[in-house]
Residue frames as qw, qx, qy, qz and C-alpha x, y, z in Angstrom:
[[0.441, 0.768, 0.080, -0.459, -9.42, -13.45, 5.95],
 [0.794, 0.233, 0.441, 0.347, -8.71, -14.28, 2.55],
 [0.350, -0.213, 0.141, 0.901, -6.27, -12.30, 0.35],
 [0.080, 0.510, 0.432, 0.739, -8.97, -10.61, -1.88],
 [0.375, -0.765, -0.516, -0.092, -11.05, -9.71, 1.29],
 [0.485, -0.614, -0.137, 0.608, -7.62, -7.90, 2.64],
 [0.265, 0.210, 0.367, 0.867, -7.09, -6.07, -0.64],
 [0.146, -0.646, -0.498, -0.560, -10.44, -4.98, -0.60],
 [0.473, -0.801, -0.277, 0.241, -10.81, -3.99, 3.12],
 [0.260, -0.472, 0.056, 0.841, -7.09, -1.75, 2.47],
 [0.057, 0.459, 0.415, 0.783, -8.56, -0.33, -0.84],
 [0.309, -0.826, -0.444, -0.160, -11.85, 0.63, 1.48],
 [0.566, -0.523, -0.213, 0.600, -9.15, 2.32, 4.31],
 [0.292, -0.047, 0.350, 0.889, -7.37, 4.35, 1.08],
 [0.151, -0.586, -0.502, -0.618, -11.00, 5.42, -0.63],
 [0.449, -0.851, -0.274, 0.002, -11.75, 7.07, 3.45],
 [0.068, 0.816, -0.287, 0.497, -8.48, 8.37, 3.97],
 [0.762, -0.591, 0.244, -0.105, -7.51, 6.09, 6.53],
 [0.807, 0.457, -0.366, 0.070, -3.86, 5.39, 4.97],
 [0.289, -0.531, 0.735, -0.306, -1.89, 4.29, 7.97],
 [0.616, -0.085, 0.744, -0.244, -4.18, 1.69, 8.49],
 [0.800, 0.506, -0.195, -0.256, -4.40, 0.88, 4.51],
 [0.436, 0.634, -0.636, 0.055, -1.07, 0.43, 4.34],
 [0.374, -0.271, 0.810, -0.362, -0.86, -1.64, 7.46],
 [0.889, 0.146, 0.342, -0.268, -3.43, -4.13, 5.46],
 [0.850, 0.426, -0.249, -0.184, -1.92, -4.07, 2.36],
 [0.132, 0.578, -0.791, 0.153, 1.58, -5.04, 4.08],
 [0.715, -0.173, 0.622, -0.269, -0.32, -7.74, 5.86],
 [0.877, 0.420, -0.072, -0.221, -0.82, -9.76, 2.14],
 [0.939, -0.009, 0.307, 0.156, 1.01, -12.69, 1.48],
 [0.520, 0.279, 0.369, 0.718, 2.40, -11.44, -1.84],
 [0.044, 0.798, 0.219, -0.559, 3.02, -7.52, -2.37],
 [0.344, -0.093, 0.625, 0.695, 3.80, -7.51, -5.63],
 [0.021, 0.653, 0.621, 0.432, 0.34, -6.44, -6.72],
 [0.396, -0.823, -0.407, 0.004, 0.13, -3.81, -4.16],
 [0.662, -0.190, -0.061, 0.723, 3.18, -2.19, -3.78],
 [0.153, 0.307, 0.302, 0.890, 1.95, 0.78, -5.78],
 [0.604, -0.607, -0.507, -0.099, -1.01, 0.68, -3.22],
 [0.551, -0.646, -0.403, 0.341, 1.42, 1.53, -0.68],
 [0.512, 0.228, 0.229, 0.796, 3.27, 4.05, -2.49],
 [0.049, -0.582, -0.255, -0.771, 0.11, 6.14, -2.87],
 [0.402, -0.792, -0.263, -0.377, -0.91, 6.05, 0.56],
 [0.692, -0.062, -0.022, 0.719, 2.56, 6.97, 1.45],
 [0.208, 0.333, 0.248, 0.886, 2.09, 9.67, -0.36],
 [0.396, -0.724, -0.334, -0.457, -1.13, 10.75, 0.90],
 [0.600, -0.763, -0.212, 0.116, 0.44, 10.70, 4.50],
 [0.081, 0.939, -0.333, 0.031, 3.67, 12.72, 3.42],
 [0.457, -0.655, 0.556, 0.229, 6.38, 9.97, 3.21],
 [0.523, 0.755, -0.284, -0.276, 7.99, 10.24, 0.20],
 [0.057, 0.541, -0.839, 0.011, 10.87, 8.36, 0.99],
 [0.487, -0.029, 0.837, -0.248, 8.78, 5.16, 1.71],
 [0.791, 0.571, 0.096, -0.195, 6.14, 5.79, -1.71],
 [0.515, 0.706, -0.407, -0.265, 9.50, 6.01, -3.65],
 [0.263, -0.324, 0.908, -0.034, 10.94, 2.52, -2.12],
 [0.536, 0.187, 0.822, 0.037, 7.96, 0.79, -2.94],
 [0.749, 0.567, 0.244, -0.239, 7.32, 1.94, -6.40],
 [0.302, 0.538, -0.762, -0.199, 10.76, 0.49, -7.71],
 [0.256, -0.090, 0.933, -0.238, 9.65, -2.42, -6.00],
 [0.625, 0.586, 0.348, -0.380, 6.01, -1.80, -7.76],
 [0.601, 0.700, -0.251, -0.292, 8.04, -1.46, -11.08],
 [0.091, -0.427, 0.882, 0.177, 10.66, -4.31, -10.29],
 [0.478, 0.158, 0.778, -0.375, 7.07, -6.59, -9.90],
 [0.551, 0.602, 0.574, 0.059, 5.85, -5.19, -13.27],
 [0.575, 0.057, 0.476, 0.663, 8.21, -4.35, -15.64],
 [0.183, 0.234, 0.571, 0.765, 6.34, -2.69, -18.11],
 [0.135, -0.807, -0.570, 0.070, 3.64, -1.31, -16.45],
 [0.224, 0.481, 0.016, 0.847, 4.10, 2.66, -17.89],
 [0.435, -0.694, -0.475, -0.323, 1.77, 3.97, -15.42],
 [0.788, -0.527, -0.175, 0.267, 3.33, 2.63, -12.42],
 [0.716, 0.129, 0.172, 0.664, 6.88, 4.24, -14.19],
 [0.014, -0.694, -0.391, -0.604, 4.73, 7.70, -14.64],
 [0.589, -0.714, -0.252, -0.284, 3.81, 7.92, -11.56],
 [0.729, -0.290, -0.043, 0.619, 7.42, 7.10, -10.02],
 [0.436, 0.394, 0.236, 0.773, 8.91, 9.74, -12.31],
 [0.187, -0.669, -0.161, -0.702, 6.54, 12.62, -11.32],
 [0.770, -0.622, -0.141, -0.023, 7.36, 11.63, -7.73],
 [0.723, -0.002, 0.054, 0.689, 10.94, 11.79, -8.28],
 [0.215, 0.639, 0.197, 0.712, 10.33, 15.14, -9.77],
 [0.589, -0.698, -0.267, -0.309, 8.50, 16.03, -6.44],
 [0.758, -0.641, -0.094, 0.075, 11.50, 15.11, -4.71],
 [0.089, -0.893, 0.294, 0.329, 13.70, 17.14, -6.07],
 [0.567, -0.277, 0.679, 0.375, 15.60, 13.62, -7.91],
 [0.482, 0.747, -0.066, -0.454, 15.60, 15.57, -11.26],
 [0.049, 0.501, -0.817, -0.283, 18.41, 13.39, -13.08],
 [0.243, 0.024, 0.967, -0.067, 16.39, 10.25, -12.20],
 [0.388, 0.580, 0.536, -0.475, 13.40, 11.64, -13.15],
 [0.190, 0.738, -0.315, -0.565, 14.63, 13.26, -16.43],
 [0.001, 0.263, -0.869, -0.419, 15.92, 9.58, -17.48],
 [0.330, 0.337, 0.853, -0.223, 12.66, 7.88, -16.51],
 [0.369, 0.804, 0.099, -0.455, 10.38, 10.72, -19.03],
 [0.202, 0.636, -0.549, -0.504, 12.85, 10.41, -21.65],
 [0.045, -0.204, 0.968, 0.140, 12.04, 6.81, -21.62],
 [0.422, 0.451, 0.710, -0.339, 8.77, 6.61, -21.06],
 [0.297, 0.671, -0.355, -0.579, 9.00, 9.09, -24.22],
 [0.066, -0.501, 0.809, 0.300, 10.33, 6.28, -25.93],
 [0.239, 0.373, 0.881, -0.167, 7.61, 3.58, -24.94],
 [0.140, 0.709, 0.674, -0.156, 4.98, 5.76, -25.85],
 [0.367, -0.128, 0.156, 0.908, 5.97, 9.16, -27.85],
 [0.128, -0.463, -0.686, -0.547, 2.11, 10.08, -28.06],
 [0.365, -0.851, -0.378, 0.019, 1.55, 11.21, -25.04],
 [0.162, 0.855, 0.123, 0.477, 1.64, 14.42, -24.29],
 [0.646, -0.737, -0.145, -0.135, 1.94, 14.16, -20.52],
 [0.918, -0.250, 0.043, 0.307, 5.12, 12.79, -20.86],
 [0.499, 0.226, -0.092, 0.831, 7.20, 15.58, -22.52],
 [0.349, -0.783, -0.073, -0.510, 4.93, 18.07, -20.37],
 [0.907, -0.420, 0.010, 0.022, 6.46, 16.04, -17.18],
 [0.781, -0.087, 0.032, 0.618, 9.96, 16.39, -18.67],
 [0.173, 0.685, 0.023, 0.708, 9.67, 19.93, -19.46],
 [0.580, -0.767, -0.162, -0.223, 8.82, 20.76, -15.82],
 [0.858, -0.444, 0.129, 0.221, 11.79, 18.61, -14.49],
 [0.691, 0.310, 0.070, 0.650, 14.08, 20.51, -17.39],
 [0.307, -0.881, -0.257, -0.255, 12.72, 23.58, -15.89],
 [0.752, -0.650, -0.047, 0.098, 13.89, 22.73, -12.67],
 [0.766, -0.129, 0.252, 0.577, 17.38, 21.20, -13.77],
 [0.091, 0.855, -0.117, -0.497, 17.28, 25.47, -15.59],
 [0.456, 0.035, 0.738, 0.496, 17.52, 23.60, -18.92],
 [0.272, 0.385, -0.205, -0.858, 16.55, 25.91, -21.84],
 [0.118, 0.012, -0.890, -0.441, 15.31, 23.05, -24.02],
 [0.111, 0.373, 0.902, -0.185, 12.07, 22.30, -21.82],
 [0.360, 0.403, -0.051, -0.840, 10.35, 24.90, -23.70],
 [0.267, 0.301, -0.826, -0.394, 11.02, 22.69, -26.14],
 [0.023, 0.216, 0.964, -0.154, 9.32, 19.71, -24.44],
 [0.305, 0.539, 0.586, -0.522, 5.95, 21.77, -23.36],
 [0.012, -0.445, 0.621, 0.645, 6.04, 22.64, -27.32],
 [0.157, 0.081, -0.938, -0.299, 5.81, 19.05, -28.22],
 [0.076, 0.221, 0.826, -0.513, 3.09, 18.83, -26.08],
 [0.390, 0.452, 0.143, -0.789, 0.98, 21.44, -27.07],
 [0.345, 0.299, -0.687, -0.565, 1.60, 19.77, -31.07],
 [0.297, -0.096, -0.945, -0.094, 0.19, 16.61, -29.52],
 [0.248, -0.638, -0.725, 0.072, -2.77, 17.77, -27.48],
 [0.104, 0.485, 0.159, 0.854, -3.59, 21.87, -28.39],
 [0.432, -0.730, -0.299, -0.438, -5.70, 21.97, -25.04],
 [0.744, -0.181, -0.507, 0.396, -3.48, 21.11, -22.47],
 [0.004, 0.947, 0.061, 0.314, -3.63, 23.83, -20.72],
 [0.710, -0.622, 0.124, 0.306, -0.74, 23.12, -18.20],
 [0.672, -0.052, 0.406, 0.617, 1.46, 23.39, -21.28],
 [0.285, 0.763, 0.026, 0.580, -0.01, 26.81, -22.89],
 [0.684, -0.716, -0.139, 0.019, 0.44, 28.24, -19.62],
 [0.582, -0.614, 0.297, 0.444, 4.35, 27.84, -19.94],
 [0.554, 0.403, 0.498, 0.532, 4.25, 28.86, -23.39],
 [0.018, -0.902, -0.266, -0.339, 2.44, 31.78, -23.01],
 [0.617, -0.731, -0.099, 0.275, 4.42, 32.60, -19.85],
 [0.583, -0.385, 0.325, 0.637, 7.56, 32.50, -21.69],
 [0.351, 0.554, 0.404, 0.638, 6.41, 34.48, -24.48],
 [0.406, -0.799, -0.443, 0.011, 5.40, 36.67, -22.09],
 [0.637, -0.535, 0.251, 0.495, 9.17, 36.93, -20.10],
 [0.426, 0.043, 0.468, 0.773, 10.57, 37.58, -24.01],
 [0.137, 0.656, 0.027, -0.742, 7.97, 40.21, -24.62],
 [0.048, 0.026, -0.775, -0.630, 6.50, 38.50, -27.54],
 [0.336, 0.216, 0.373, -0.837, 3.30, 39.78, -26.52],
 [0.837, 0.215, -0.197, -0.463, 1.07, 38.57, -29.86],
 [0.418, 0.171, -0.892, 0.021, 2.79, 35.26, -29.37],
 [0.007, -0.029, -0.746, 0.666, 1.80, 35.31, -25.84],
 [0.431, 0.246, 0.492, -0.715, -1.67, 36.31, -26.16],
 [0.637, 0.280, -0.620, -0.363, -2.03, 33.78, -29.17],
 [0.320, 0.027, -0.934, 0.154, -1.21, 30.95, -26.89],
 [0.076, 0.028, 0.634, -0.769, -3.58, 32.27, -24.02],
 [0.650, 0.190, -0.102, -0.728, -6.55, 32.82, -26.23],
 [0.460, 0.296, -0.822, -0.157, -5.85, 29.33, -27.41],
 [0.196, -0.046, -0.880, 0.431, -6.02, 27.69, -24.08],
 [0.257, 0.284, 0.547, -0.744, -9.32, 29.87, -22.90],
 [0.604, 0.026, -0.675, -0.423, -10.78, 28.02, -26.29],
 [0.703, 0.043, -0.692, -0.159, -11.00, 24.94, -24.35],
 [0.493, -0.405, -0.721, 0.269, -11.12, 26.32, -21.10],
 [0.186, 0.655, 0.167, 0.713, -12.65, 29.30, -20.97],
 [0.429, -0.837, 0.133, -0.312, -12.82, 30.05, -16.49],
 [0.741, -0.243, -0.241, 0.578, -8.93, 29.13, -16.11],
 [0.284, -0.950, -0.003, 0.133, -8.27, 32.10, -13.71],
 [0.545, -0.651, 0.212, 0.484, -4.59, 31.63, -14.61],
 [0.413, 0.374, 0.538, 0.633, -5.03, 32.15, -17.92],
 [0.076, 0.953, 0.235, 0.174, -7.09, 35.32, -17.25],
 [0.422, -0.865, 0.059, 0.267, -4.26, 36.47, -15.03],
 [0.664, -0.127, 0.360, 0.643, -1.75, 35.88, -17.77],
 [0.246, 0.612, 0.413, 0.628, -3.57, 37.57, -20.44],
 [0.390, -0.895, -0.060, 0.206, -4.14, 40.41, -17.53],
 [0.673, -0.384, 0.312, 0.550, -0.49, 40.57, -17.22],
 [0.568, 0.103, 0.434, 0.692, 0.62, 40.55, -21.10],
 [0.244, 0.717, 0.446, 0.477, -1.75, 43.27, -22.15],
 [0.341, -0.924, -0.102, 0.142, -0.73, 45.41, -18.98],
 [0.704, -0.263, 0.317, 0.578, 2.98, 44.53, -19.55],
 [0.518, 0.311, 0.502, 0.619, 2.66, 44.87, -23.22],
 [0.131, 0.923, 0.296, 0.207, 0.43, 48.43, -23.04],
 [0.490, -0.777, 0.142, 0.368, 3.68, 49.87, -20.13],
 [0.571, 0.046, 0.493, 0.655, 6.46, 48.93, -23.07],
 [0.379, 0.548, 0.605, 0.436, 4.36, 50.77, -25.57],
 [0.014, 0.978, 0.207, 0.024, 3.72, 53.99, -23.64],
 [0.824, -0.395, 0.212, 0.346, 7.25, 53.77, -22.54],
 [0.610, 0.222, 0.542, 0.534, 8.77, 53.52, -26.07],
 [0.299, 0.672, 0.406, 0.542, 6.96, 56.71, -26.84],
 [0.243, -0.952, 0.153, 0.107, 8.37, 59.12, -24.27],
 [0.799, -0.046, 0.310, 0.513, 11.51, 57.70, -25.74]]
């Protein structure tokens, strides 16, 4: 068989869910430099992290610049708990590309983690650069929420159920703030 005919036969394994035997093709190719990310994902898909994250430095030694590939490492890192590495990789990818949104949404998560106050900050930037995102009101709203800044909070929530109006986890926030926010209020007045 010729290399395109093995690429295409492991793509066909990966698109059925057969990723043992993907990965067993694509390792069979000559050159894995195109494919390395290939095995990464169906690494992933069978639960070994520690093999996707070998071959996508190898997937990003093969192609430099390829943000994607770099995206996709990162938010794996994150996944595996290697917040420092992950934090530099986002902060760079920031750099490349400071338009997308995904990317300080991706470092806010991993500042999160690392119980950095700033990643508010990040999911913020987001929102400024794409008002629907809803993964980013979500942790706006949340933390307005946690600070009891109730009309903040149910400013961000409405916002988000603009543009997606049956996220259940938006109803359950806005559930929350007005239940939260009505307890404070009765509260305050048996004071």
């Amino acid at each position: 068989m010729n290399a395109q005919n093995l690429k295409e036969k492991a793509d066909d394994f990966y698109a059925n869910g057969n990723f043992s035997k993907a990965i067993e093709t694509y390792k069979s190719l000559k050159s894995l430099d195109d494919v390395y990310d290939d095995i990464a994902r169906a690494n992933i898909a069978i639960g070994n992290y520690g093999e996707a994250l070998v071959n996508y430095e190898k997937a990003i030694k093969a192609n430099t610049d390829n943000l994607l590939l770099q995206y996709e490492f990162a938010k794996l890192l994150t996944k595996t708990k290697n917040y420092n590495e992950a934090n530099r990789l986002f902060t760079n990818l920031i750099v490349s590309d400071s338009l997308n949104p995904n990317y300080y949404y991706e470092l806010g998560v991993v500042l999160e983690k690392q119980k950095d106050t700033t990643a508010l900050l990040q999911f913020n930037k987001t929102f400024k650069l794409d008002d629907t995102h809803q993964k980013a009101i979500f942790k706006i709203a949340k933390y307005h929420l946690m600070k009891r800044s109730f009309i903040d909070a149910h400013g961000f929530i409405d916002k988000g159920l603009e543009s997606y109006e049956n996220n259940v986890r938006a109803y359950k926030l806005k559930s929350a703030n007005l239940l939260l926010s009505r307890i404070l209020h009765t509260c305050s007045g048996l004071v």
